[in-house]
N, C-alpha and C positions, 0 to 999 in steps of 0.2 A: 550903341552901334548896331545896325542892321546892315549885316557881314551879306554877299553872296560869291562865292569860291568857285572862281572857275579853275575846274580841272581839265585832263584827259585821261580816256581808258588806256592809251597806246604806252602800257607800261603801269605796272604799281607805285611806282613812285612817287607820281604826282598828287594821287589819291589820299596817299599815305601822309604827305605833308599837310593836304589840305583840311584832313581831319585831327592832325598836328595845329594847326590854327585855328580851326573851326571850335576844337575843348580848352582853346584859350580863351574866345571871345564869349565863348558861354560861360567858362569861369567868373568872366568879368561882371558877369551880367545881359551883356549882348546876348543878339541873335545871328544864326549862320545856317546857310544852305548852299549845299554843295553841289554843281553841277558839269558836264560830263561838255566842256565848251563847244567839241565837235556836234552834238545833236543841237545846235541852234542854228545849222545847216538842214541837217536832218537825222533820225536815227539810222536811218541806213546809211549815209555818209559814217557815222562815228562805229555801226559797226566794219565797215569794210576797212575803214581805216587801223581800228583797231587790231582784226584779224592780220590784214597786212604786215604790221609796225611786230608783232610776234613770229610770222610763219619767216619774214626778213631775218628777225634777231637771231630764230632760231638756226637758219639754214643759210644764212646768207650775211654775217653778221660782219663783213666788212663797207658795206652796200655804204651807210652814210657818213665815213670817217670825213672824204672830201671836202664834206661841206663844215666841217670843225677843226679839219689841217689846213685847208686855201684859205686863204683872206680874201680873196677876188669872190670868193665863191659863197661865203659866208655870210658878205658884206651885202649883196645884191640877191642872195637867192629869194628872198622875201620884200622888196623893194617894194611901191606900190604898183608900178606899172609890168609886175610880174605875173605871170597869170594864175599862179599858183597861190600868191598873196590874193589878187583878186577872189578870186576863188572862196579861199578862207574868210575874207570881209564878206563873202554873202551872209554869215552871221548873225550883222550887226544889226536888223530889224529887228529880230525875233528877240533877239539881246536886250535891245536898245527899248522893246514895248516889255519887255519882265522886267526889268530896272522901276520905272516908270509906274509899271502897276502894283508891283510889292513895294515902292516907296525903298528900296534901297539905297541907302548913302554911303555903302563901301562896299567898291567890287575888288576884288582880292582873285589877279592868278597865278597858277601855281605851274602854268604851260604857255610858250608863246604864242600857239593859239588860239588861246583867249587873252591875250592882250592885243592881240591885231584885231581883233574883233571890237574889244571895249574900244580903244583909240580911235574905233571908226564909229561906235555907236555914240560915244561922248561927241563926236563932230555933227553927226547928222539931227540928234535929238537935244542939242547942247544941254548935256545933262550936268547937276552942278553937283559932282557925289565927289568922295573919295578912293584914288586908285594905286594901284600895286601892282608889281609881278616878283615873285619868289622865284629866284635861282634854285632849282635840286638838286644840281650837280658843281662839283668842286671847276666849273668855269662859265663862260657865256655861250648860251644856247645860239644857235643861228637869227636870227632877226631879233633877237632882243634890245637890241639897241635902234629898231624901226619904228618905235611905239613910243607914244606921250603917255605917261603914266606920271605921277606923283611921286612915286616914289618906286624908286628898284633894289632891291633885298640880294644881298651876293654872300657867298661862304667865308668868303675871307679877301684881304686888302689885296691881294696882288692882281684880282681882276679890275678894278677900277681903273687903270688907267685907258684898258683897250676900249671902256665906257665913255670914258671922257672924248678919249680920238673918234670915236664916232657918233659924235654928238650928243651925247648923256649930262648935262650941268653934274659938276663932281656935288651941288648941297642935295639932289636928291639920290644920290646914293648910298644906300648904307648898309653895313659890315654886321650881317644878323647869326650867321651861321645856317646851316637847316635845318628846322624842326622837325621836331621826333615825336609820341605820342609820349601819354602821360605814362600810361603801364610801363615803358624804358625806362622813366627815370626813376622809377623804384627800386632800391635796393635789396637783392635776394641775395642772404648767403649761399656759398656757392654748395656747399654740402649737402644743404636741403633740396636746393635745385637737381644735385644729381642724383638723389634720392627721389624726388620725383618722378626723373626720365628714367629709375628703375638702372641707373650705372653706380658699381659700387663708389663710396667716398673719395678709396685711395686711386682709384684708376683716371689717368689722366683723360681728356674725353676729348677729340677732333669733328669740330662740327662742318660738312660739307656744304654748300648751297652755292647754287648757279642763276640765283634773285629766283622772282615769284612764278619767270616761266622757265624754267628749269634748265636753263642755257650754259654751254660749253660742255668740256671733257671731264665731267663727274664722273658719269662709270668707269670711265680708261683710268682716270686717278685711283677711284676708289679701287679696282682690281690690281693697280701697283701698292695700293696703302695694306689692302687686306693679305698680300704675303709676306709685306716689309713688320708692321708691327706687330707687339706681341699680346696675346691672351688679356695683357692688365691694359691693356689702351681701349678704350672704345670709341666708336667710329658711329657718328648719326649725320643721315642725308637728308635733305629736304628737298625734294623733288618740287613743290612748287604745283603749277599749275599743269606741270607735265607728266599725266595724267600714265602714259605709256610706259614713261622713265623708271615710274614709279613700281608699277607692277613687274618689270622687266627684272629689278632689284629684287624686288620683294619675293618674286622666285629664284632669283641666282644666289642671293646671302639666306634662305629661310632657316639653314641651318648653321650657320652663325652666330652664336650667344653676344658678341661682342658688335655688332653692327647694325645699326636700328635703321629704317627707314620711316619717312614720313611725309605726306602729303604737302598742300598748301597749310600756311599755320597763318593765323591769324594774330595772333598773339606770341611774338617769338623770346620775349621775354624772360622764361624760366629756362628753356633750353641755350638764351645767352647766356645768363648766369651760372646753366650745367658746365660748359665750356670754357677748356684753354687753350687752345688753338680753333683761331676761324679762319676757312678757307673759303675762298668766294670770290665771286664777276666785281670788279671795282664802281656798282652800283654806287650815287649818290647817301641811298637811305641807307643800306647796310653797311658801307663804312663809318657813314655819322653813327648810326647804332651802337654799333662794336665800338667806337671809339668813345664816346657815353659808358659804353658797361667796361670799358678797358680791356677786351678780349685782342690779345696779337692777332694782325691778319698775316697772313700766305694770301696775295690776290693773282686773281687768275685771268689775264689779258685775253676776254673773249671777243668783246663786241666792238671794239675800239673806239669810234664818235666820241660823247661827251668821258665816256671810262677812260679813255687811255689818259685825259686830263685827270680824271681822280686818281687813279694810279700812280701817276707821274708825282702830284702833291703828295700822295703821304709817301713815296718812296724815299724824293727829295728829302724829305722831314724824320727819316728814320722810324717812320710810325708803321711799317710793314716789309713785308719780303715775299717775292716774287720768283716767278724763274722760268724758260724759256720754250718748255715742254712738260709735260707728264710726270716725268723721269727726275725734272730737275725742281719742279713741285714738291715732289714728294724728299728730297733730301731736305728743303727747307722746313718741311714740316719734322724731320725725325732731327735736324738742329735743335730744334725750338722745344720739341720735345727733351732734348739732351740738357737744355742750358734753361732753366725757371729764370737765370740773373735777364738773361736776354730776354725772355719774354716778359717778364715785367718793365724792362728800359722801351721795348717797343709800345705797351700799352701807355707807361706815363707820357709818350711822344702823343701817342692817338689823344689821350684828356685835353691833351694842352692844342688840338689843331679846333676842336668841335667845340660850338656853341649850347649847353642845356641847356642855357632860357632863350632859343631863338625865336619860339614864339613869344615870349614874351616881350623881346628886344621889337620887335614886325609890331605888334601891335600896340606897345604906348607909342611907336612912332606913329603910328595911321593914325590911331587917334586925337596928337596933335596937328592935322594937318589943314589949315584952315582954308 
């Protein structure tokens, strides 16, 4: 297989699955390259776009919920005769001559726009390759069901039907989960881990994070967390790519022994394993994560769009606890902290929603596909 993964910048997420698949197909033998779907417009479209879809999340993060609660609006916002679609298919040349010229026989996305794009590049250049889009988030992204693809990859059965009503054939769709990287699914005992992040054994440890750009009420929580708990708890934030956030902490707790700050990580893997309570934006990848390494969530209703769907699923499912302010945040955490029976019943809820071989399930399907 000669993989090409199209992603987008507008979010870590997508990135982070795509190279979730990308070290499957090289496992196998395959080849894969991963690219960024908006710069086949151009690289100033994908960074403006990018900058946007962040300075939105961060300051304005009710902006896209409409178009993931209306049906009318979800249904049609990307249609083709939308100029916004239009727009995005300007794309499919540039697409549609790298296909072509790397001899590519499977395009793989992980964003719906780069499946508007393929679906118009497979038309114009009738290319005879194998195609996909990957769901990130625990429901269906706005135009995902506008696009001819081969096959469509979703986190779990309950979205399929809305796929089917809207023209989806139910045999190309299937129930993959979303893939995580490899480094997740390695098992770290949790002691060594916390010895790593320098938190003694016995202290229970509350990990913060608001995803990769450092979104919602982190410091308002963590200044209710840092006079509620005691000396043996410790407290680590991951500020992300928010740069400001970061430094803004790392002067207000410096004198703090029990409260760690931390940049973008790249590797979040031993700080899940430090952790017994996780606190965070009902992000796509950091639930699947958490729920892989079986940490309890506490999520935190920032951005609403596709999260408030993730939210809603593991709430429904008993695989996490939420609450309606700051105030009310933080009691769930000093619960969960109180009761180990309950946060272990939350996490064996989280093993049993998430798929660990999602890559692998994506791709022996692609690879059958004739």
């Amino acid at each position: 297989m000669k993989a090409l993964i199209l992603s987008s910048n507008n979010g870590g997420g997508h990135n982070t699955v795509s190279a979730a698949i990308k070290e499957c197909i090289e496992d196998h033998g395959g080849t894969a390259d991963i690219r960024d779907s908006l710069s086949f417009i151009s690289d100033a479209v994908s960074d403006m776009i990018s900058f946007s879809h962040v300075f939105m999340y961060r300051h304005f993060p009710d902006f896209q919920s409409d178009y993931y609660t209306e049906t009318e609006k979800k249904n049609k916002v990307f249609r083709e005769d939308k100029a916004l679609r239009q727009f995005i298919d300007l794309g499919r040349f540039s697409l549609g001559k790298l296909i072509q010229q790397e001899n590519y026989d499977t395009v793989i996305c992980t964003h719906v726009f780069g499946a508007m794009m393929l679906t118009e590049a497979v038309k114009h250049y009738e290319l005879n390759i194998r195609t996909a889009i990957v769901e990130t988030d625990y429901c269906n992204t706005p135009g995902s069901s506008n696009n001819n693809v081969d096959l469509h990859f979703v986190p779990h059965a309950g979205l399929i039907s809305e796929l089917v009503d809207n023209g989806v054939p139910e045999e190309r769709i299937v129930v993959s989960g979303i893939p995580v990287r490899k480094h997740i699914l390695r098992p770290m005992d949790r002691k060594i881990a916390k010895h790593l992040t320098g938190i003694p054994e016995t202290h229970d440890h509350i990990l913060l994070m608001g995803g990769s750009m450092g979104c919602g009420p982190i410091p308002e929580l963590l200044e209710i967390l840092s006079r509620r708990v005691s000396p043996e708890t410790d407290i680590s934030v991951i500020c992300g790519t928010n740069i400001r956030m970061q430094e803004e902490m790392e002067d207000r707790y410096s004198g703090q022994k029990n409260i760690h700050i931390f940049g973008y990580m790249p590797d979040m893997s031993w700080i899940y394993a430090a952790s017994d309570i996780f606190v965070t934006k009902a992000g796509g990848i950091s639930t699947t994560e958490a729920g892989i390494t079986g940490i309890p969530m506490v999520l935190v209703n920032v951005i609403g769009a596709c999260e408030q769907f993730n939210l809603k699923f593991f709430l429904e499912n008993n695989a996490a606890m939420t609450g309606d302010d700051e105030s009310e945040l933080a009691d769930r955490i000093e619960e969960l902290l109180k009761d180990p029976g309950k946060r272990r019943m939350i996490a064996e809820n989280m093993r049993a929603l998430v798929h660990a071989d999602a890559a692998e399930i994506i791709y022996n399907h692609i690879k059958n596909v004739q």
